[in-house]
N, C-alpha and C positions, 0 to 999 in steps of 0.2 A: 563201379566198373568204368574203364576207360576207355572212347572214344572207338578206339582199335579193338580193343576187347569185346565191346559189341557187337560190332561189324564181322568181326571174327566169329561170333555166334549165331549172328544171322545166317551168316555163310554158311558153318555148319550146319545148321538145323535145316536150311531153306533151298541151298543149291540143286541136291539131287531134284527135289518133284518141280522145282523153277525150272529145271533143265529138259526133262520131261515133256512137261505143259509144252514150252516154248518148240522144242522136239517135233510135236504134233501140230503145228503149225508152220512153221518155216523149213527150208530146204536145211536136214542135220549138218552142211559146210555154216550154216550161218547158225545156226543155235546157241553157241557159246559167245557168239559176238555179242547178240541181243542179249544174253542173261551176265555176261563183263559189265555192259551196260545201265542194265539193272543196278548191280551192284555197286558201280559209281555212282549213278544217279542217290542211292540208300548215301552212300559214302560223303557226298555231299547237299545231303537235306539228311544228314543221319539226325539232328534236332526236332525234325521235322515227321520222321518214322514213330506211327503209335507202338507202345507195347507189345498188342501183337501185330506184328509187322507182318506177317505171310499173307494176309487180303491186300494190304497198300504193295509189298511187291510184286504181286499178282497184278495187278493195276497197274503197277508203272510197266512190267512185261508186257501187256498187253496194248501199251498208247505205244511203248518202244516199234513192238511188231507193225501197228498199224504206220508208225511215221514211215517205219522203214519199207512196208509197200507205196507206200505215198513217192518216199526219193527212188524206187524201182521206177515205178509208171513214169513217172516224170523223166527218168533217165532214159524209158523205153520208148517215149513220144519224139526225144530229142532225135535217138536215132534214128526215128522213124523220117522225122523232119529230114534231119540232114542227109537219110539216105535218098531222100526226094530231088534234092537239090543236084544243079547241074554242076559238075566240076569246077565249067568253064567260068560260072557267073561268081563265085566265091572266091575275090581276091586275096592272092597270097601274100603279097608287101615285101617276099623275101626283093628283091629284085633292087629295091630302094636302101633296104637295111643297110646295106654295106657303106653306102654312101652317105646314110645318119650318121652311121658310126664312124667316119670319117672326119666326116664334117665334126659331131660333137668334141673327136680326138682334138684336131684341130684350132675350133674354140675355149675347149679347155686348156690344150697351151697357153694362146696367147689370154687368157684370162688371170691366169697364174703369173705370167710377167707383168712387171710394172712398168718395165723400158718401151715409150712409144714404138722404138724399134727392133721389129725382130731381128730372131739370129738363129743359128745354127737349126735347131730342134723346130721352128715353128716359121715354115716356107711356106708362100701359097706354092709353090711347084721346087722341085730338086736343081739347086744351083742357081736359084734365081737370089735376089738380094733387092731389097726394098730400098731407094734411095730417100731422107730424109724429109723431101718433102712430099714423096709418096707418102711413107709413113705416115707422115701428122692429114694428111686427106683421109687416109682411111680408119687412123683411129675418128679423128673430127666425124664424121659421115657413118660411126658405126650405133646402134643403140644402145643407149645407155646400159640395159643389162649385160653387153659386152665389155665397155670399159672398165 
């Protein structure tokens, strides 16, 4: 019997009263996610599945339900936390982004050319023009992961 073929039979044999079980314990929107899971979990330790495999799928059902209260509470503390928090004290960063991304635009220009001196595409400001010995000061003066 092949790999799939097994799996295939566990399936059959094991879905309905897995689904069940699990039924009787978790919210029925989430029922079938936990016993999907199951069934991956068989699918990948399927070497590892005794014979009778319906106690160990029961088993892995039952560690799945608990992990998955486990990432609930944990999700339901966060909210709790965050819902604690003042607006005001929890910085937003938009305000700066524009101006990383500016800036990074910018340096990834002049990083891409090799001519000390810019041109057209890579101005510090619109119509301005670097004159030569500009140029060679601020490449000299810039850090090395820029040149």
């Amino acid at each position: 019997m092949t790999r799939e073929q097994r799996l295939r039979s566990l399936h059959a044999d094991n879905y309905a009263d897995l689904l069940r079980f699990v039924e009787r314990r978790v919210p029925p929107s989430e029922a079938e996610d936990v016993v999907s899971t199951v069934f991956l979990t068989a699918w990948r330790r399927l070497d590892d599945v005794p014979d009778d495999a319906r106690p160990w799928l029961f088993a892995v059902a039952r560690r799945t339900m608990a992990n998955q209260s486990r990432s609930w509470l944990r999700r339901r503390a966060l909210d709790v936390r965050l819902a604690g928090q003042d607006p005001a004290v929890v910085p937003d960063g938009a305000a700066g982004a524009a101006a990383r991304v500016d800036l990074e635009r910018a340096f990834g220009c002049c990083r891409r050319r090799r001519s000390p001196r810019p041109t057209g595409s890579c101005r510090s400001r619109p119509g301005a023009r670097w004159g030569t010995a500009r140029a060679s000061t601020r490449t000299s003066s810039a850090s090395p992961a820029l040149r």
